[in-house]
ZAMIMI-473253 format. One record per residue (C-alpha): z, x, y; residue in three letters. Coordinates in steps of 0.02 Angstrom, whole numbers, plus 32768, in hexadecimal, padded with zeros to 4 digits. Layout:
% ZAMIMI-473253
ZXYALA...
//
This chain:
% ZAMIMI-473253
4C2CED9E7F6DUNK4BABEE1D7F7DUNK4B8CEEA27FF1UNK4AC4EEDD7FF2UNK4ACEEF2B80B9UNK4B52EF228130UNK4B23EEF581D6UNK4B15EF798256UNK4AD8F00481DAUNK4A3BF0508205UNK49C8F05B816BUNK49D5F119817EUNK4A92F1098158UNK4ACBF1318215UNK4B94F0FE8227UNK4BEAF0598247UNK4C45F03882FDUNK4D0DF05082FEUNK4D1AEFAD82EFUNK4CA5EF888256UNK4CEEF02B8211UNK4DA6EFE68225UNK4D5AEF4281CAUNK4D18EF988138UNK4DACF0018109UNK4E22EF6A811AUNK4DAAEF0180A7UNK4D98EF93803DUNK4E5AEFB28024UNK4E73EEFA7FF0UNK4DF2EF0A7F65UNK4E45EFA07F2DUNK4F07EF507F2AUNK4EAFEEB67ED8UNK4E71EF107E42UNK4F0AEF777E34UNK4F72EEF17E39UNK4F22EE947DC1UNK4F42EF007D31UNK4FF4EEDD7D20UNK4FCEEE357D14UNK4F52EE3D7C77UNK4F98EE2E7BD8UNK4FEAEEC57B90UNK4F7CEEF77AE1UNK4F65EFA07A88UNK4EA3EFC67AF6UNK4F0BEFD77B9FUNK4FA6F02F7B3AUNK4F19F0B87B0DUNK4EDEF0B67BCFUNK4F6BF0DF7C21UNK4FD4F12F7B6CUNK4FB1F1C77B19UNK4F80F1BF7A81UNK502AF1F27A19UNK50AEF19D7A8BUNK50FCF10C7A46UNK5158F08C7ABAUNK5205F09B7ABFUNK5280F0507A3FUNK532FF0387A4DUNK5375F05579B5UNK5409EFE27987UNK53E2EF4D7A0FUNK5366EEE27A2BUNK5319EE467A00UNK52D3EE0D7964UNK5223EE0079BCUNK524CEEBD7A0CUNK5255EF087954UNK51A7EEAB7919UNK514EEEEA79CAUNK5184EFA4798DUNK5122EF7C7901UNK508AEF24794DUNK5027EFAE7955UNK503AEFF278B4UNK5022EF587862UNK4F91EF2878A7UNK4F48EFC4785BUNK4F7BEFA777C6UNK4F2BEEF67797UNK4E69EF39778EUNK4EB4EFB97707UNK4EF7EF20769EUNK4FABEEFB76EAUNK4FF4EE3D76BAUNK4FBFEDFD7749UNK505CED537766UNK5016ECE376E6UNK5020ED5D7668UNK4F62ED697654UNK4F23EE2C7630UNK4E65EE717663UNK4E02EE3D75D0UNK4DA2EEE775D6UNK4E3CEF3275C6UNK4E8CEED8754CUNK4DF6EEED74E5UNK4DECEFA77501UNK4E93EFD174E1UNK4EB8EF807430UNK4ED6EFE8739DUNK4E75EFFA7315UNK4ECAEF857274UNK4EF9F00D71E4UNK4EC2EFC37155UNK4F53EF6F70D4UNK4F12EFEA704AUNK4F36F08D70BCUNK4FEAF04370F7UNK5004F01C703BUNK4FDFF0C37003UNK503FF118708FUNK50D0F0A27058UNK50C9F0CE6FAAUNK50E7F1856FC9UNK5019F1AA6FEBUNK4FF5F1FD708EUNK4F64F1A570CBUNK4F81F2087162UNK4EC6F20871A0UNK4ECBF14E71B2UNK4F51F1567214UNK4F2DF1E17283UNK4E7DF195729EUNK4ED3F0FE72CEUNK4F3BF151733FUNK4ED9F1C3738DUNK4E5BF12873C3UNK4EF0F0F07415UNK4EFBF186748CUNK4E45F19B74B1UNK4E42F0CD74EEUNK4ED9F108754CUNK4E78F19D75A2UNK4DD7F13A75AFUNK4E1DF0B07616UNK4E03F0EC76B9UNK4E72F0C47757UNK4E23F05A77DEUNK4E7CF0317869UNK4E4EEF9978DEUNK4DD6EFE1793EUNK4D64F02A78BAUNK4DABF0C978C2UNK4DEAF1457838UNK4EAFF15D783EUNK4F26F1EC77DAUNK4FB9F19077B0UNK4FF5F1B676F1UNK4F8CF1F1767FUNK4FA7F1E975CDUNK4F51F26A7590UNK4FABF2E175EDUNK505CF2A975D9UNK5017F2D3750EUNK4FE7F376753EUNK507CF3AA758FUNK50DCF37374CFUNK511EF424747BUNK50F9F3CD73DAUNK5096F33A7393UNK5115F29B7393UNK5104F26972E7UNK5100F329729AUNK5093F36E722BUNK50B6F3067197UNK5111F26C7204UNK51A1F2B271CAUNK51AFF2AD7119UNK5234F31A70CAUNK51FEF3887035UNK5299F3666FE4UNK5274F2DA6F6AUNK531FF2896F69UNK5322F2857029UNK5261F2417025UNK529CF1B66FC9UNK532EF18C7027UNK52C9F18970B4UNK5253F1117062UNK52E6F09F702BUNK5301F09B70D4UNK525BF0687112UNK5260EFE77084UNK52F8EF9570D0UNK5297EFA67182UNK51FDEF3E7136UNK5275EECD70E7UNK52D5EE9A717DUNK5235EE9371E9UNK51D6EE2A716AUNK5277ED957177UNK5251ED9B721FUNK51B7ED6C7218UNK51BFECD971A9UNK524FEC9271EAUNK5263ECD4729EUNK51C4ED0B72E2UNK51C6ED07739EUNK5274ECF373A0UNK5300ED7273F6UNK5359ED92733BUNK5359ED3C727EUNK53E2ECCC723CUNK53CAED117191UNK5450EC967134UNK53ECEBFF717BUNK5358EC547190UNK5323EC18723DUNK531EEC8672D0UNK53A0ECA67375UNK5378ECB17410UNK541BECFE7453UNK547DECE774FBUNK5462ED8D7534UNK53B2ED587574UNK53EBEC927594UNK5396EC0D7532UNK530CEC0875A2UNK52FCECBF75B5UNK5296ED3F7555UNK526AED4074AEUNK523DEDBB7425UNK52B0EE417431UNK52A5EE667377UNK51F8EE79738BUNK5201EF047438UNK5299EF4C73E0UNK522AEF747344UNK51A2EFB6738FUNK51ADF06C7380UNK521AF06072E1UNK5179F0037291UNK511FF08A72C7UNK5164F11572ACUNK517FF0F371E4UNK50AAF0C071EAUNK50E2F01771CFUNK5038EFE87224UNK500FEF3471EEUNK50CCEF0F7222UNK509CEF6C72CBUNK500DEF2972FBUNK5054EE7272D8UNK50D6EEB1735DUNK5046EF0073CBUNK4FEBEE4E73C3UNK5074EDEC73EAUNK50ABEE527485UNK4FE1EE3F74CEUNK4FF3ED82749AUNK5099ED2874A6UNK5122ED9D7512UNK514DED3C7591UNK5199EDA8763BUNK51B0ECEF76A8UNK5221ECB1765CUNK52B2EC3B76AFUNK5344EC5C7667UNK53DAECD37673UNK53C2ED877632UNK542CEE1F7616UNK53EEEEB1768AUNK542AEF26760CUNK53D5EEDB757AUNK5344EEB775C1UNK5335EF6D7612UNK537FEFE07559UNK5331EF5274E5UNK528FEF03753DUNK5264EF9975C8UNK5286F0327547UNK523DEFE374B1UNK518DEFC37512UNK51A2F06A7575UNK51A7F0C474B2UNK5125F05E7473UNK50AFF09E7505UNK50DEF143750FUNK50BDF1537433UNK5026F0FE743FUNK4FC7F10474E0UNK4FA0F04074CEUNK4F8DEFF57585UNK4FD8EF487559UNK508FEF98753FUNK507DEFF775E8UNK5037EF577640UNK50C2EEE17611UNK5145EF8F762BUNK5105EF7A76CAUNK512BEEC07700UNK51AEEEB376AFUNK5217EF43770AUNK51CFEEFB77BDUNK523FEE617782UNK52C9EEC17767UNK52E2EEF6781FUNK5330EE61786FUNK53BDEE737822UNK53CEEF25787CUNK53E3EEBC7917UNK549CEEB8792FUNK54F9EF1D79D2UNK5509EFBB7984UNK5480EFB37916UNK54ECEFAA786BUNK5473EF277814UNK54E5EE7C77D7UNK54DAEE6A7709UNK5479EDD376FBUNK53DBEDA27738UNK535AED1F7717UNK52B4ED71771CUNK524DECCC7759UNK529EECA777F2UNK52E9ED4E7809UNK5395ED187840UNK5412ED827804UNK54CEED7177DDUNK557CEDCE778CUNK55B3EDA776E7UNK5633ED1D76F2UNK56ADED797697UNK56A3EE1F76FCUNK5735EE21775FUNK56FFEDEF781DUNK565AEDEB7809UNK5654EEB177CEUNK55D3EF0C777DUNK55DBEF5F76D8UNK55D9F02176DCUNK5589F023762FUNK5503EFA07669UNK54D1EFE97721UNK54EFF09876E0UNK5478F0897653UNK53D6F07476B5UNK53B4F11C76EDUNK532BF157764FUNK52C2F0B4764BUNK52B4F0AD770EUNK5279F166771DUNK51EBF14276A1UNK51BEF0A076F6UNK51ADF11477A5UNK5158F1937732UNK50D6F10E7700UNK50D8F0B0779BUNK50C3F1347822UNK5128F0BD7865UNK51CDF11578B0UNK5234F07F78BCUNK5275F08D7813UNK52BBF134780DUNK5300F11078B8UNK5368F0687883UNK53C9F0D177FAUNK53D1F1797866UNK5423F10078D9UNK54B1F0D17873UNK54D4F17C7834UNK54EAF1B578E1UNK556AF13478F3UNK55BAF15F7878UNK55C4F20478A5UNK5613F1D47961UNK569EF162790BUNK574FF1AB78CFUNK575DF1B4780EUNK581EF1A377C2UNK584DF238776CUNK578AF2657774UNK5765F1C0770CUNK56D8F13A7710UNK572FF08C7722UNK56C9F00376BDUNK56D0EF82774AUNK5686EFA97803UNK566FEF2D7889UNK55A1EF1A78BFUNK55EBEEE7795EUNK565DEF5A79A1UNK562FEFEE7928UNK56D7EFFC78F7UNK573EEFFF784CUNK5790EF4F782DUNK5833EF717851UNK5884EF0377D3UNK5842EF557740UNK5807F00E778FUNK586CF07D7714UNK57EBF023768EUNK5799F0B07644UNK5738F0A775A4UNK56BFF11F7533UNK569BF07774CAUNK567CEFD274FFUNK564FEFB775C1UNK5643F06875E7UNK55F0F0D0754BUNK5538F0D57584UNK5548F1147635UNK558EF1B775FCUNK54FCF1AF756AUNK5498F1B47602UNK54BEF2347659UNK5499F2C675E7UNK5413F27775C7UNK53B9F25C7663UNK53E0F323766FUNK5375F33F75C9UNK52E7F2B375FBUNK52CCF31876A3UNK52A4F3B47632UNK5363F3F3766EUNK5335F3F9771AUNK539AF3527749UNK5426F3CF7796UNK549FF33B77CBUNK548CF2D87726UNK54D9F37B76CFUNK5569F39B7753UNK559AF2E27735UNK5598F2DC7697UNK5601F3847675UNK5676F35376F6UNK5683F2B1769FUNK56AAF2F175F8UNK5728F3617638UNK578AF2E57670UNK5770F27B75C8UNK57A9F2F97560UNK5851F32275E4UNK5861F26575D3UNK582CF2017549UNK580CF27C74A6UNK588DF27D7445UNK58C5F2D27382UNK5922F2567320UNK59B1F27D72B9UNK593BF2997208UNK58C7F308727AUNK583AF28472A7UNK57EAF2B27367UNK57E3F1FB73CBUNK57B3F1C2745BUNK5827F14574A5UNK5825F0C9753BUNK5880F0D175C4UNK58C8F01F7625UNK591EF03776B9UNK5963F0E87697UNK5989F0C675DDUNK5940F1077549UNK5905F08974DCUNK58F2F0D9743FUNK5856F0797406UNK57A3F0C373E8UNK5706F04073DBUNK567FF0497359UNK5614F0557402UNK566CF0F57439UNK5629F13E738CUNK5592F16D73F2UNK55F7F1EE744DUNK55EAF26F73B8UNK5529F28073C9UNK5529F2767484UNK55B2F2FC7490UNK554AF37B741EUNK549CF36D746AUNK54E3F397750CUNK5556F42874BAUNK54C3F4A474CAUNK54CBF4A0758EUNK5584F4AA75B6UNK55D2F55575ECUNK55A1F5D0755AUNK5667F5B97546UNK566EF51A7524UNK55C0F50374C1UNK561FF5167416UNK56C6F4BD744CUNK564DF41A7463UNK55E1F41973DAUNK568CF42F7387UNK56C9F39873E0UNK562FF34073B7UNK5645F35872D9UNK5712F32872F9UNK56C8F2787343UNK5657F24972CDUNK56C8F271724CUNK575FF2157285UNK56CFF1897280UNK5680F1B771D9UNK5743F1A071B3UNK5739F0DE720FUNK56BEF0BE7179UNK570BF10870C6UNK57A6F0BF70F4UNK576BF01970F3UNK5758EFAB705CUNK5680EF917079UNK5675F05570B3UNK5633F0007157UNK5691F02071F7UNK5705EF93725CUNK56D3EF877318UNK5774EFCE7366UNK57E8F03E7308UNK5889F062731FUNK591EF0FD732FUNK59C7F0AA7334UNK5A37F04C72D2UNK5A24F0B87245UNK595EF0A4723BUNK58E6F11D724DUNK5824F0EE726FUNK584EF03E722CUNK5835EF9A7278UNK58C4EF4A7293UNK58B1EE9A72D9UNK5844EE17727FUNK57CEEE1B731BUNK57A8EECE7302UNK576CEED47243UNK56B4EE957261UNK560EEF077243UNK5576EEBB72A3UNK54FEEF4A7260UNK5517EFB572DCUNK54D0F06472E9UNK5546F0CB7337UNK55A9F13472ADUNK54E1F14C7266UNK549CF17E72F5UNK5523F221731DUNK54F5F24E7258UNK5441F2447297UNK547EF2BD7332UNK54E4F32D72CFUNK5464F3467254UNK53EDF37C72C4UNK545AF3D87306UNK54B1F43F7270UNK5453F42071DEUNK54E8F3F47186UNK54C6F38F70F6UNK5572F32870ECUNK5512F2CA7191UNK5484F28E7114UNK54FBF2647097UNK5568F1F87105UNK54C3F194713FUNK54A2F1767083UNK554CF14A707BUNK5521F0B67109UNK5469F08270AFUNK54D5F068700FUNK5555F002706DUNK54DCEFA970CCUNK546CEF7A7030UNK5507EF326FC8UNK5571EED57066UNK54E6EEA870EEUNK545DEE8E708AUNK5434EDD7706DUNK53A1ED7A7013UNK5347ED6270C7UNK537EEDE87115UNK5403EE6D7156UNK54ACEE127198UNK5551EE5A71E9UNK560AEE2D71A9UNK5696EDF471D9UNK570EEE687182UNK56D5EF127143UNK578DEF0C70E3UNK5755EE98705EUNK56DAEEB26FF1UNK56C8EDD66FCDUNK5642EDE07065UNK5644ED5970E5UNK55A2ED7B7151UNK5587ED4B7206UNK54D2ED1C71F5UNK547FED897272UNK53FBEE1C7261UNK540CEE5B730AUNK5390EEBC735DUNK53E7EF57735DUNK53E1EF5B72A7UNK531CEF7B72B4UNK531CEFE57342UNK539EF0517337UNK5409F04E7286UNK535BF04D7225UNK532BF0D5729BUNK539CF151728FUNK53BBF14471ECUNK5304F16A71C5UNK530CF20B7251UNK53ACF24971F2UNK5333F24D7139UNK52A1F28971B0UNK527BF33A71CBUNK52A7F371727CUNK51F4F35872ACUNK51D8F2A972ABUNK520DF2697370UNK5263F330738CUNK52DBF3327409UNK527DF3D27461UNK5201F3237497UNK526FF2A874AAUNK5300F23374CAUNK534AF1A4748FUNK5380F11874FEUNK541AF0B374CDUNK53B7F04E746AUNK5369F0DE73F7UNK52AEF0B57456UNK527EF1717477UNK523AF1A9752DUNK51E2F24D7542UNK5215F2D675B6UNK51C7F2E77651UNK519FF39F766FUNK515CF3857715UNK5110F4387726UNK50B3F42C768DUNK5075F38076E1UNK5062F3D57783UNK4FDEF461772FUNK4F82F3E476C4UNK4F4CF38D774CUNK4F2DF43677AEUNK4EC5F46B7718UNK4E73F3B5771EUNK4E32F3E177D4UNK4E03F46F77B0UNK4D8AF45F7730UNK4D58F3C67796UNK4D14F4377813UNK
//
């Protein structure tokens, strides 16, 4: 209906009767309710958010509650911004333009070959790298509306580096004899990576007996795939193995597939899949590792959806129902498994601008913080119910198995926030006050141990898995109370000796995976079920620690100690394999390369024949899977991009 003249206005725009007047109003106050009304029944989208929302407030999120379709409406609206800048979009299908933009130069086979052989070739690889980084800084950030957006630059996050990542010579020692240990061990990297490929490829880990490939039950038989290949990412490339890498890099952009329906890990997926594509971006700049960082980790959050926000252990990352392990006690949650999220969800916030992250694991250290500890110990079980410990098994406190990395964590989420992380480094003091009032022990022949403790009773057993605790204990020695600074990096050498110790005391000079201090023994396996070696890293990577740490060279010669023992036990004609006993030298092998093996053994053992340049620890940290993560020095963020807008005006 239109309105050209009211009748009984004068054309000179004299005033209506009372009565027309009254009329008027009343029609005009309908109109006005109408249209007002009307708005709250349009749909809601992001145009009237910006209407009636400033511009920086973010709806509300509770954090630990919620449906599965509350967590991916958090995320809408960063997500949406993402796709025009070459997110997976569901189907797994990436912007063409920026798929295309963002691949890496190939470095020729003659360069790698030279650089392999002992030849630097260092401008081929710095070209290649470098072209990298300026793709990265060239792609610029569109959101859905056409408009320029700040989220995380690359180029800045490089800037605010105190040194170059790969060091001035990528780390080569000018010792000789270390140079060509280091090269040994870059031999055996190539060698285990190269099996892989012929008789894995796509595959979680090699069979190298039967030479076929595994796919594992930690990510279900229908679950992900290729965790060799994530895990060796940044191992690939930081040794310039660059035709290995960019087979990697190809099949990440190609093949890695984040819908898949099957049962996965949360853990595994998070330390092995989440870090290793989190490194890979943050060494190279290429888009492809930070688009599929991306939707993978929004996958990740159902399982987050529990009454108190401790996320359940499993969770199948098509349907995004999640569950608890069915042999966690009462449906409980894993200390060591919800307590080792807190680096890779910080970085996915960090590259995100998307809070939610940061805000799931912030969540469960505040509970954590509310709930009463034994004896000021961290249980291994807690309900993701009630938020309690599991009564039954409460006094379960391990440094090893089930509890190790959550501790790991702690110290260094306090390093990763460039030591500003304030409650990370009261936790994790606190924490090892009580472990060493509790659990360290000396045995008898002077070896320093860290036991386990069941139901108030020393169990006088350390894991191969608590061997970590030597490194983490001395790179957090430096920020104790000045009077305890040298009392912990003490601490720190006694540990990975005693586990040094598990190792020359065994037949292969490889270590068991639990040790024992009774019955006469002293960092022995004792039961049949505790003399296997699986390749793990843990002993290695506290000699790659201490090293760093104290320059002493026994820490180098107990890692060449390990590549020798490695080379004549593990090594197979297809292959690197664990053992079954490490107390007789007639090997009987378990036929599996697991991932670890190229991630983080490989890894460290390079690092520890590496000067301290290459990956130094002023830059970064390593997650529990050995993928490093950069600090985030927000103020030297803040000023880049004040600098940015500066010059921009």
């Amino acid at each position: 209906m239109v309105f050209r003249k009211l009748p009984g206005v004068s054309a000179s725009g004299m005033g209506l009767r009372l009565s027309q007047k009254f009329v008027f109003l009343l029609f005009l106050s309908g109109l006005v309710t109408l249209c007002f009304g009307a708005l709250f029944f349009l749909p809601d989208s992001v145009r009237l958010k910006r209407i009636f929302l400033s511009k920086t407030e973010t709806p509300p999120v509770t954090v630990g509650s919620g449906s599965e379709n509350d967590a991916r409406e958090h995320l809408k609206r960063p997500k949406d911004q993402e796709h025009p800048r070459g997110m997976t979009s569901a189907k797994g299908e990436t912007s063409t333009k920026l798929k295309s933009l963002s691949r890496k130069p190939v470095v020729s086979r003659e360069a790698t070959e030279e650089r392999l052989a002992g030849g630097k070739a260092l401008e081929d690889l710095s070209l290649s790298r470098s072209r990298a980084e300026s793709v990265s800084e060239r792609a610029t950030v569109v959101d859905h509306h056409g408009a320029d957006t700040d989220t995380f630059s690359y180029a800045k996050f490089k800037r605010c580096l105190l040194k170059p990542p790969l060091g001035r010579d990528y780390g080569k020692p000018s010792d000789p004899n270390t140079n060509e240990r280091r090269e040994k061990v870059k031999e055996m990297m190539k060698f285990a990576w190269d099996n892989y490929k012929l008789y894995a490829w796509g595959k979680n880990e090699l069979r190298p007996l039967t030479r076929n490939g595994h796919l594992g039950n930690m990510f279900g038989e229908c679950g992900l795939k290729g965790a060799s290949i994530i895990d060796s990412l940044d191992t690939l490339y930081i040794m310039g193995l660059m035709d290995e890498y960019n087979d990697a890099k190809e099949w990440v952009q190609t093949s890695l597939d984040l819908n898949s329906n099957g049962e996965a890990s949360l853990f595994e997926v998070n330390i092995r899949y989440v870090g290793g594509l989190l490194s890979a971006y943050y060494l190279t700049g290429e888009e492809v590792f930070k688009s599929k960082v991306l939707e993978l980790g929004e996958k990740l959050l159902p399982a987050f959806n529990t009454p108190t926000g401790i996320p359940r252990g499993v969770i199948n990352l098509g349907s995004g129902t999640s569950w608890s392990w069915g042999w966690a006690s009462a449906g409980s949650s894993i200390l060591a498994e919800f307590g080792t999220l807190h680096l890779e969800f910080v970085h996915l916030s960090e590259l995100s601008a998307n809070p939610i992250y940061t805000e799931k694991v912030m969540n469960i250290r505040k509970l954590l913080n509310k709930i009463e500890k034994p004896h000021g110990l961290y249980p291994n079980f807690l309900s993701p119910v009630s938020g309690n410990w599991h009564y039954r098994i409460m006094d379960h406190v391990s440094i090893g198995g089930l509890g190790d990395s959550f501790y790991e964590y702690l110290i260094k989420s306090f390093l990763m926030s460039d030591k500003t992380d304030g409650d990370a480094k009261k936790m994790y003091y606190s924490a090892l006050e009580a472990i060493e009032a509790n659990l360290v022990q000396k045995s008898p022949g002077g070896l320093t141990y860290m036991a386990e403790w069941r139901g108030g009773i020393l169990d006088h057993k350390m894991g191969h898995l608590a061997c970590f605790s030597g490194g983490m204990i001395g790179i957090g020695a430096d920020d104790g109370v000045p009077e305890k600074r040298q009392h912990y990096l003490d601490l720190a050498a006694e540990i990975t000796h005693t586990c040094h110790e598990s190792y020359t005391r065994s037949a292969t000079k490889l270590g068991p995976e639990a040790f024992r201090f009774d019955g006469g023994g002293e960092a022995t396996a004792t039961r049949l079920s505790d003399r296997y070696y699986i390749l793990r890293p843990e002993v290695i990577e506290s000699y790659m620690y201490m090293w760093r740490l104290t320059h002493d060279p026994k820490y180098r010669e107990w890692g060449w100690e390990a590549v020798e023992a490695l080379e004549q036990h593990c090594r197979v004609e297809a292959g690197f394999s664990g053992i079954r006993d490490v107390y007789t030298t007639t090997a009987s092998h378990d036929n599996m390369q697991q991932s670890f093996f190229l991630s983080e053994t490989l890894k460290y053992l390079y690092l520890l024949f590496s000067d301290d340049d290459l990956l130094p620890l002023e830059d970064w940290v390593f997650n529990t899977e050995a993928h490093p993560l950069p600090i985030i020095r927000k103020s030297c963020l803040q000023d880049e991009a004040t600098q940015d807008k500066t010059v921009a005006e």
